[in-house]
N, C-alpha and C positions, 0 to 999 in steps of 0.2 A: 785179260779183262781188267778193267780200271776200279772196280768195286771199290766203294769205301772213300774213293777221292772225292774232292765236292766235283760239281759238271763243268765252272768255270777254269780248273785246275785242268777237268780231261780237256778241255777244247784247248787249253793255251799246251799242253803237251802234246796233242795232235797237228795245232800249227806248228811247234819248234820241229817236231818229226817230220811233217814233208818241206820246212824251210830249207831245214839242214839235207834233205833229201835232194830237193831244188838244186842250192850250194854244189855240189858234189857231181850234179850233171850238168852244170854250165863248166866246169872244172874238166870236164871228159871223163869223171868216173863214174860207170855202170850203179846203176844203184836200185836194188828189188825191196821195192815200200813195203814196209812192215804194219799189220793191220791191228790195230785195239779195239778191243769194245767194250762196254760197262753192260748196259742193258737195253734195252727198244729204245728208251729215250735219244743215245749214246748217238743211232745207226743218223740223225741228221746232220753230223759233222764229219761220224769218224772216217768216211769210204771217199771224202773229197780230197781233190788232186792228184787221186790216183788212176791212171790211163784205166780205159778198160782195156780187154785182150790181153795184160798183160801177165807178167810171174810174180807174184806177192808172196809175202811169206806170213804165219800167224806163229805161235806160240799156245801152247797148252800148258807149260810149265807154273804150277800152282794157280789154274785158272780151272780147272776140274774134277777138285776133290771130293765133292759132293753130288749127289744126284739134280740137285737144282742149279749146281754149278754148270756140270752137264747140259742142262737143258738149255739155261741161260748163252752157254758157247755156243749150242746148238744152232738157238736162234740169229744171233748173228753172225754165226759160217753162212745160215739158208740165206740173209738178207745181203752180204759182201759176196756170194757169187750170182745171185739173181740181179744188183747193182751193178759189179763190176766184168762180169763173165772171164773169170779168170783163164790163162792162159796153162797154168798149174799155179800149185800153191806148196810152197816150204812149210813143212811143219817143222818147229822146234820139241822137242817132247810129245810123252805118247799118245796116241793115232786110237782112241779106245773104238769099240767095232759100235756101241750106243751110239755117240756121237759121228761119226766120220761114213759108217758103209750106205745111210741113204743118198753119199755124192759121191762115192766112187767109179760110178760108170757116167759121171756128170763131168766130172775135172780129175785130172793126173794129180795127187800127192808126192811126193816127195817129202821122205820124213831124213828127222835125225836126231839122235837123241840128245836130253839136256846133260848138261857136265853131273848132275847131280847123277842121272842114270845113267853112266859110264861107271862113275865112280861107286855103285852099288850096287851092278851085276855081282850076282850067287857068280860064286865059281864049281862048276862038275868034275 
């Protein structure tokens, strides 16, 4: 989530992300568009030029530390798969069962965890 940037900053970084996104498939490299979002306002820019049907990836990594954080992710998971009807979706970081189990029998996840939680697995 883009929280805390002004809107004109998230939309000029949601252009440079699917520009350079563009760039890389006229190039012939595969490239799974990575979705942002701040809040409802966010959902009329951030989900453009991204195919629908396709595989996207999101990120969770210090976008859900709070309960209204939560909620806020929530809301724009509900609106980028009802927009784009994803094909699956890459999660970056953790998958909490609040947030993620009212789409699991809606779209395939595919998780994996952030460097930070690699690096802070307890060891048994």
């Amino acid at each position: 989530m883009l929280i805390g940037q002004s809107k004109c900053l998230q939309e000029t970084n949601t252009y440079f992300n699917r520009a350079v996104g563009f760039y890389l498939q006229k190039q012939g490299i595969p490239v799974i568009p990575n979705i942002r979002w701040s809040d409802e306002s966010s959902f009329e820019y951030c989900f453009l030029g991204v195919p629908k049907n396709s595989l996207v990836s999101i990120s969770t990594h210090g976008c859900i530390r709070s309960n209204q954080q939560k909620e806020t992710f929530k809301k724009g998971l509900r609106e980028m798969i009802k927009r784009l009807s994803p094909k699956g979706i890459i999660v970056h970081g953790f998958m909490p069962s609040k947030v993620f189990d009212e789409f699991k029998d809606i779209v395939p996840f595919y998780r994996f965890p952030s460097e930070y939680e690699e690096t802070h697995k307890e060891t048994h």
